[in-house]
C-alpha positions in Angstrom: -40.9 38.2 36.9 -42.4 39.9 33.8 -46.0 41.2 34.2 -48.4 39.1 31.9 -51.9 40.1 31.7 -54.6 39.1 29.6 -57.9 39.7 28.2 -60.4 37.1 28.0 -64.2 37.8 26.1 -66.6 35.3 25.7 -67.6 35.4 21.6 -71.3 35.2 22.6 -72.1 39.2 21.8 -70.2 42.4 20.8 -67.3 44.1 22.7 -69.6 46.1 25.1 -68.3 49.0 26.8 -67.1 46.9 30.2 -65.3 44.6 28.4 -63.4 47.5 26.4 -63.0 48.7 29.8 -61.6 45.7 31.3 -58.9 45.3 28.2 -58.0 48.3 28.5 -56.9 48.4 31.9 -55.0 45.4 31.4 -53.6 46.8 28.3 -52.5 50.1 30.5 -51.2 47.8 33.4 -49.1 45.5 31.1 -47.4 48.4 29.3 -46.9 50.4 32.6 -45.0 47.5 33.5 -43.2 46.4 30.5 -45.1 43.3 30.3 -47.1 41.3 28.1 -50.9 41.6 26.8 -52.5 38.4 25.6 -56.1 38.2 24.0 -57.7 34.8 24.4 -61.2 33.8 23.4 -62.7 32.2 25.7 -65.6 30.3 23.0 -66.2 27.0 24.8 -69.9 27.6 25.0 -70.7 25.9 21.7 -74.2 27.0 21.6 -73.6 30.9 22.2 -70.2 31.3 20.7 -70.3 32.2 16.9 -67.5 34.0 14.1 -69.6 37.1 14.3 -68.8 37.9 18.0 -65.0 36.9 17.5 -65.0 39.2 14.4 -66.6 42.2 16.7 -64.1 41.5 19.3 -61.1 41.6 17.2 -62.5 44.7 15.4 -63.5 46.3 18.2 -59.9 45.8 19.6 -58.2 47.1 16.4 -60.1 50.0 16.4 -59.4 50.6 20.3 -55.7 50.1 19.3 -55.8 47.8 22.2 -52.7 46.3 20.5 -51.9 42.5 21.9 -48.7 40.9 22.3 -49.8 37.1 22.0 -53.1 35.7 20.7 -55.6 35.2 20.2 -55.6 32.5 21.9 -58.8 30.1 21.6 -59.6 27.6 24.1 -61.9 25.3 21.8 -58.2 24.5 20.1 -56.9 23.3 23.8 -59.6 20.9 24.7 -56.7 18.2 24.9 -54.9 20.3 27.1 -57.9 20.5 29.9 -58.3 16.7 29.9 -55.0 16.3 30.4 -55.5 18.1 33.6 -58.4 16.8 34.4 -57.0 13.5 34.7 -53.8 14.3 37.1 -56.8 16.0 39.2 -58.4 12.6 39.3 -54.6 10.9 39.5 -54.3 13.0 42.6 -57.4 12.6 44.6 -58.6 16.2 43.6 -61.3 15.0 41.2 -63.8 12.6 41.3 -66.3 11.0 39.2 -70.1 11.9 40.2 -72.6 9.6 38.6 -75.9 11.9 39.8 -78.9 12.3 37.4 -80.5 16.1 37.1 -83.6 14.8 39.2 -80.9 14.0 41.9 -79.7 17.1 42.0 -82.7 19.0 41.7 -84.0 16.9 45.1 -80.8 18.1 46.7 -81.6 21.2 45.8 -85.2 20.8 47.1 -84.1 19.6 50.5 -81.3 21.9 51.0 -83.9 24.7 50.0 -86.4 23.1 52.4 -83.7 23.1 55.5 -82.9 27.0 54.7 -79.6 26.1 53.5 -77.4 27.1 50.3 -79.1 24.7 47.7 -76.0 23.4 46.0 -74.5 19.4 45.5 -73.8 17.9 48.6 -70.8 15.6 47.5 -72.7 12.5 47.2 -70.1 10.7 45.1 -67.4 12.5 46.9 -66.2 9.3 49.0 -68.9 6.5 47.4 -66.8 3.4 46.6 -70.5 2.2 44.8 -69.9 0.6 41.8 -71.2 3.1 39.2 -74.8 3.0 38.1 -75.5 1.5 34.4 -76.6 4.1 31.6 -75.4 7.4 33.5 -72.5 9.3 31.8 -70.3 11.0 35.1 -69.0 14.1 35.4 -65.7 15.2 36.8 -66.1 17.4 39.7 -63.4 18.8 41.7 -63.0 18.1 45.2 -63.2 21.5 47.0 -61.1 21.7 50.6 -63.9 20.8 53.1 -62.3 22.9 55.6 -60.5 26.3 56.1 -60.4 29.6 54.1 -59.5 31.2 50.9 -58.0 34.7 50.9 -57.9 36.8 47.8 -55.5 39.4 48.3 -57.3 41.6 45.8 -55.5 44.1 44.3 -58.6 46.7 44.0 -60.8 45.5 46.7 -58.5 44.6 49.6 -58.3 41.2 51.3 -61.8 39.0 50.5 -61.8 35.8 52.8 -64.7 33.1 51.9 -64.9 29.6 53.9 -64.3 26.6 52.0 -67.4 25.2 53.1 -69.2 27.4 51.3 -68.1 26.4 48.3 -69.5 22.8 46.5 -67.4 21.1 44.5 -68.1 22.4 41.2 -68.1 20.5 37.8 -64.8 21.0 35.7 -65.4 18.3 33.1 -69.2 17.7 31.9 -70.7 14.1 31.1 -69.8 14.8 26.8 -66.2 15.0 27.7 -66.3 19.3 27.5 -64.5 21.3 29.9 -66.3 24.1 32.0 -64.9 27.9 32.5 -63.3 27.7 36.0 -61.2 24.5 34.6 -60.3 26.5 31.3 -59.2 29.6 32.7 -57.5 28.3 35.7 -55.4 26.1 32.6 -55.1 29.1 30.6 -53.9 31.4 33.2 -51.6 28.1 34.7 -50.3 27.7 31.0 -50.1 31.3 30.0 -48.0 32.2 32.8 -50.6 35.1 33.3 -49.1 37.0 36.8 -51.9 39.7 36.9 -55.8 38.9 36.6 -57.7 42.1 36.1 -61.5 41.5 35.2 -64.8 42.4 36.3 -66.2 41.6 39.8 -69.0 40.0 39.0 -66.0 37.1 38.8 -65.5 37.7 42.4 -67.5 34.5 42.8 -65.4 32.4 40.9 -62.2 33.3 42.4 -61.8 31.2 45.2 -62.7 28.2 43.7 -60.0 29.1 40.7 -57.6 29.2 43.5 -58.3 25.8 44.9 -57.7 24.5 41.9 -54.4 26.3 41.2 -53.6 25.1 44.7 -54.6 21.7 44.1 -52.2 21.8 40.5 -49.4 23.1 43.1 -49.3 26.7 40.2 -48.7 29.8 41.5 -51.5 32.8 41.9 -51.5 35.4 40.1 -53.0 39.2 41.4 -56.2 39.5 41.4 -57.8 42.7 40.7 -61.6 42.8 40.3 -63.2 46.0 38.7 -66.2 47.5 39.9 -69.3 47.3 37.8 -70.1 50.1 35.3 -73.7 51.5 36.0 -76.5 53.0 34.1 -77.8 56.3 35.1 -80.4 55.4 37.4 -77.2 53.4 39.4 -78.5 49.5 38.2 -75.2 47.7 36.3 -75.2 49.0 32.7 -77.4 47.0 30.5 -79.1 47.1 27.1 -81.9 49.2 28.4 -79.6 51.9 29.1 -78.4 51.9 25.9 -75.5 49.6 26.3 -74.1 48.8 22.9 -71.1 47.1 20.9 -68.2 49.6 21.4 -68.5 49.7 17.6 -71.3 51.8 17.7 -69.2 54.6 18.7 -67.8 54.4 15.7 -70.8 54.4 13.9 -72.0 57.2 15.9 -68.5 59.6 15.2 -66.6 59.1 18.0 -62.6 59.2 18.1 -61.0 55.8 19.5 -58.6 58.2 21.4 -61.8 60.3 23.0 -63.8 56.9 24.0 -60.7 55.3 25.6 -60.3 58.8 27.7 -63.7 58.4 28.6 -63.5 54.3 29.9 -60.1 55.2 31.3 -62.0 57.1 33.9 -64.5 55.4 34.9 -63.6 54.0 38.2 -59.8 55.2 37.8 -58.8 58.6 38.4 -55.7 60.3 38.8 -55.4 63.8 41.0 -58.4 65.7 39.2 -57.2 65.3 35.7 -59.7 64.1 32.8 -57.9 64.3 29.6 -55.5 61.9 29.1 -53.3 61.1 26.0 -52.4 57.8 25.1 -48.8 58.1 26.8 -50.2 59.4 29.7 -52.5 56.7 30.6 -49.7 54.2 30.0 -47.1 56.0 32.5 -50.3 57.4 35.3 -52.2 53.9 35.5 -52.3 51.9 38.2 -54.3 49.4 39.8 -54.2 50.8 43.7 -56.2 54.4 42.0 -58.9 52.1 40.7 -62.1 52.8 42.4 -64.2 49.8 44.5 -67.5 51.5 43.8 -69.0 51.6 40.3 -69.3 54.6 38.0 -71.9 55.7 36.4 -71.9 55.6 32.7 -72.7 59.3 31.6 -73.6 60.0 27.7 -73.4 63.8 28.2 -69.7 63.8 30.1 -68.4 61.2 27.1 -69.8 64.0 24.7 -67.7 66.4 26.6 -64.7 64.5 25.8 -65.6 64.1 22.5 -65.9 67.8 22.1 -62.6 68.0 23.6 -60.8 65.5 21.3 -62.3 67.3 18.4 -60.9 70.7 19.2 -57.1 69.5 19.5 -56.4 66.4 17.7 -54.5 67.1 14.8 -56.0 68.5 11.9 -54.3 65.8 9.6 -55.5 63.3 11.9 -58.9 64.2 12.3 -59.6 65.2 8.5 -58.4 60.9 8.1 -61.2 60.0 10.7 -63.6 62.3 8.8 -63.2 60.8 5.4 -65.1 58.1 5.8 -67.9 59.6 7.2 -68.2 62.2 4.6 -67.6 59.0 1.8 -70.7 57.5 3.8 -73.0 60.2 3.1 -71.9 60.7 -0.8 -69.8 63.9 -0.7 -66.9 63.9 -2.8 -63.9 66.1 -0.8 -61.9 65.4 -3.8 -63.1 68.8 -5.0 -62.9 72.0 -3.2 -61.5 73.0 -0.1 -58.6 70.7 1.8 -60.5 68.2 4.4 -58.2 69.3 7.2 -58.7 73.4 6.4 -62.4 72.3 6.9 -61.9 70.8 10.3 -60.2 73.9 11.5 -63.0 76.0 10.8 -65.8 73.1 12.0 -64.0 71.5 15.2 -65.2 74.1 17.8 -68.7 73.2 17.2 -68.8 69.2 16.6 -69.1 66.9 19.0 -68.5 63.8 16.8 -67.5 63.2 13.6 -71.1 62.8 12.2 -71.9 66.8 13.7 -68.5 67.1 11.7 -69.5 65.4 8.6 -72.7 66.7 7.8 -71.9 70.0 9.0 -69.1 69.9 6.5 -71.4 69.2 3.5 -72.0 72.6 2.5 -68.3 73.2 1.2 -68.6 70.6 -0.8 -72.2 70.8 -2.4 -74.4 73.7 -2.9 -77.6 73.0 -0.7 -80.4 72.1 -2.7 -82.6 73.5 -0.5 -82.8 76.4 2.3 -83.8 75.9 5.9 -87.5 76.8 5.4 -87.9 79.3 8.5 -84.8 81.1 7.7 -85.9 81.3 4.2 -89.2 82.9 4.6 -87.6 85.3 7.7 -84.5 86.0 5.4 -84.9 86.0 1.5 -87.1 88.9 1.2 -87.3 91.0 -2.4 -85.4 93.3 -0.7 -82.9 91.2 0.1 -82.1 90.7 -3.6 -80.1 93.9 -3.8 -78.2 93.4 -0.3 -76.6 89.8 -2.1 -76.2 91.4 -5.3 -73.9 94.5 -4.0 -72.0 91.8 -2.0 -72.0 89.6 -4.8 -70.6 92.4 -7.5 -67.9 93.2 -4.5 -67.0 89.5 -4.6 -66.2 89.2 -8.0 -64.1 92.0 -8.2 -61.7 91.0 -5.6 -58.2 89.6 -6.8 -56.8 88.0 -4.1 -59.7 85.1 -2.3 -58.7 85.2 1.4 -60.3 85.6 4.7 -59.2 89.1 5.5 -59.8 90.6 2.2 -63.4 89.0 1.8 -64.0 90.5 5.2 -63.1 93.9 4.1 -65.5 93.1 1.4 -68.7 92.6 2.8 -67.6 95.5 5.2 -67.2 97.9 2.4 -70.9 96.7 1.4 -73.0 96.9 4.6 -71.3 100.7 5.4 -72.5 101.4 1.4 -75.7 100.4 2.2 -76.2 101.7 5.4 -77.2 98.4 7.2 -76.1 96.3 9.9 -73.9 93.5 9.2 -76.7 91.1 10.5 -78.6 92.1 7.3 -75.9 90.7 5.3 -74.5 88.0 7.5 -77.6 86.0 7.9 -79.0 85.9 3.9 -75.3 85.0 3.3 -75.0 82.4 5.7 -78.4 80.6 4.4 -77.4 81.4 0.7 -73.8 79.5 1.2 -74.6 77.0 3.6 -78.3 76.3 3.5 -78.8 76.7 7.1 -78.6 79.2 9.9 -75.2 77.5 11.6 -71.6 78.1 9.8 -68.3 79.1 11.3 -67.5 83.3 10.3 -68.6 84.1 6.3 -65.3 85.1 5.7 -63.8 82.0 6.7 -66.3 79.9 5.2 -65.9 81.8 1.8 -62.2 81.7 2.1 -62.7 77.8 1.8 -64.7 78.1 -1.2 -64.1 78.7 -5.1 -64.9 82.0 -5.8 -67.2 81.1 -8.6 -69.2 78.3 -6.5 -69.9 80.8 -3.7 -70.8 83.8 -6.7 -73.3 80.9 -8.1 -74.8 80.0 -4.6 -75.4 84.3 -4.7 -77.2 83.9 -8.0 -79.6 81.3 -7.2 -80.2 83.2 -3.4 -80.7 86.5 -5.7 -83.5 84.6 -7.8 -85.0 82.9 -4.9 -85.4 86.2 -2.7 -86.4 88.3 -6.1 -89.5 86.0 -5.8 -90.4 86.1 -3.0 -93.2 88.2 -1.4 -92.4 91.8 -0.7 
């Protein structure tokens, strides 16, 4: 039996970071296996559902390289489908028509409330042979097993056993004809031949009543697997207030796909004590029995970590491609000067993210406009004038622009002047870059034209030559 798993959003949002999560996971599982990844969109709630969300989803995925083998799948296109079920559940005895108004239900509610009991529908129309009432629309609702138990074998959480009579006999087709979720996806999953379902456990809930009705349509079960929440810091499920947001962001905000995926991979799997994970690794190590029951805790400063990581050893090629845009964002033209990916050698142990990268980068590209003020008024001092101008003369005489013969350069000039380096290095560094934070001078110079970094000199030379002595 080939694996088949799937991933199923609802288009009412953005890809969030538990759904990337959950695809991933079932993207890991299915390719562990040789199997099969299907995307469906689950969009029957008209109201919530918009183009937007399946646009963030699909983008999200893309840029997640969550790569699918079928889909997407969308279940407003399969409305035919579920009432076709829905009527060989009625053909069969499993479903039955229930002709109670909201006020009904709501004094069932009351009364069950009232008794201390679950307040739920107590199966009025379940048996009635009443002939229906005039004016009232019915809706289907499946007829639930009155009697034993439901055993999930779950995959993650072990064995979870619920009574039957716990369970009402839920809706599956409303009074306009529209099909509800635990219908749809037990069709889906029925239809899609879908062996492996691996999604959050706030489904946990919906589970057994999904596998009375697979029961009741004689389908097999798939495994279940139900992931364990992902929590904010203060150990509450993630939400917006802890700064939940579409997985998109982290693009916006300069992270690699590769790094974030590392990240989500590890929270609630784990394999020995290893945290960085390429791409073929996760593929061959996942598996669902190493998934965690508890949740994990969503940590901004370990994802940073990994960021940091993924920015010191990806590829220089690879990472100068996902800097591009960021640089293109913010109006600096690399077309010009030093090679993007000599850039990123010199900048990666430092950045975090790409936008650290990206604006840190800037400075190769165009002469700052103006100086960190602090460093200006500790550093470009008259006296100063004639430390950048020895260096600056020493510059321009040097016939071969490299990093170890620039070193020697500005060596030669701090033992001629009798000065620490420091008194050199730091005007330098402000005069080239702006700012106080650069990789080595001579490697940063090495990057630059000669005449752009003998110009940057000139205008430091003027500035400090007015300064107060």
């Amino acid at each position: 039996m080939k694996v088949r798993t799937r991933f199923a959003p609802s288009p009412t949002g953005y890809l969030h970071i538990g759904g990337a999560r959950t695809a991933l996971f079932n993207y890991l599982f299915a390719r562990k296996h040789g199997g099969e990844f299907i995307l469906r969109i689950e969009d029957t709630d008209a109201e919530r559902s918009t183009e937007e969300s399946v646009q963030a989803i699909l983008d999200g995925m893309r840029w997640l390289d969550l790569d699918y083998d079928e889909g997407p799948f969308y279940q407003t296109e399969r409305f035919d489908r579920y009432r076709e079920v829905v009527q060989q559940l009625m053909d069969a005895g499993h479903a039955y028509y229930c002709y109670c108004t909201p006020a009904e239900l709501e004094t069932m509610r009351e009364q069950a409330t009232a008794a201390k009991q679950k307040p739920r529908y107590n199966g009025f129309w379940r048996d009635r042979q009443d002939p229906p009432p005039a004016g009232v629309d019915p809706v289907v609702r499946f007829r639930n097993p009155s009697s034993g138990k439901v055993t999930i074998n779950d995959a993650v959480k072990g064995d979870i056993v619920i009574d039957n009579e716990e369970l009402d006999d839920l809706i599956i087709l409303r009074s306009d004809g529209t099909p509800t979720y635990n219908l749809t996806v037990v069709v889906d999953d029925m239809d899609m031949q879908i062996t492996h379902v691996i999604r959050g456990d706030d489904h946990v809930n919906n589970t057994p009543r999904q596998i009375n009705i697979l029961d009741a349509l004689g389908a097999p079960r798939p495994v279940y697997a139900h992931l364990p929440m992902i929590l904010g810091e203060d150990g509450k499920r993630m939400s917006k207030r802890h700064g939940a947001v579409s997985v998109m962001q982290y693009r916006t905000d300069g992270y690699l796909p590769e790094a974030l995926l590392n990240y989500l991979v590890r929270l609630g799997w784990s394999h020995q004590d290893q945290e960085l994970f390429t791409a073929e690794q996760m593929r061959e190590l996942f598996t669902l029995d190493a998934v965690n029951r508890s949740g994990s805790v969503f940590d901004n400063k370990k994802l940073d970590w990994v960021s940091q990581q993924y920015m010191q050893t990806t590829d220089a090629s690879r990472l100068a491609e996902a800097l591009q845009p960021y640089m293109t964002e913010r109006g600096i033209d690399t077309r010009h000067g030093a090679a993007l990916s000599a850039v990123v050698d010199v900048l990666r142990e430092r950045a975090k993210t790409l936008v650290d990268m990206a604006e840190a980068a800037r400075y190769f590209y165009v002469a700052p406009t103006a100086y960190d003020e602090k460093a200006k008024n500790k550093q470009f001092k008259q006296a100063t004038a004639n430390v950048l101008q020895d260096a600056s003369v020493r510059l321009a005489e040097l016939a071969t622009w490299d990093a170890a013969t620039i070193q020697s350069s500005l060596d030669a000039c701090v033992e001629a002047l009798g000065i620490g380096f420091g008194k050199l290095g730091q005007p330098l560094r402000l005069a080239i870059t702006g700012g106080t934070q650069s990789p080595s001078m001579a490697d940063t110079l090495a990057l630059m034209a000669k005449d752009d970094v003998l110009e940057r000199l000139a205008t430091a030379i003027s500035v400090c030559q007015q300064a107060e002595s």
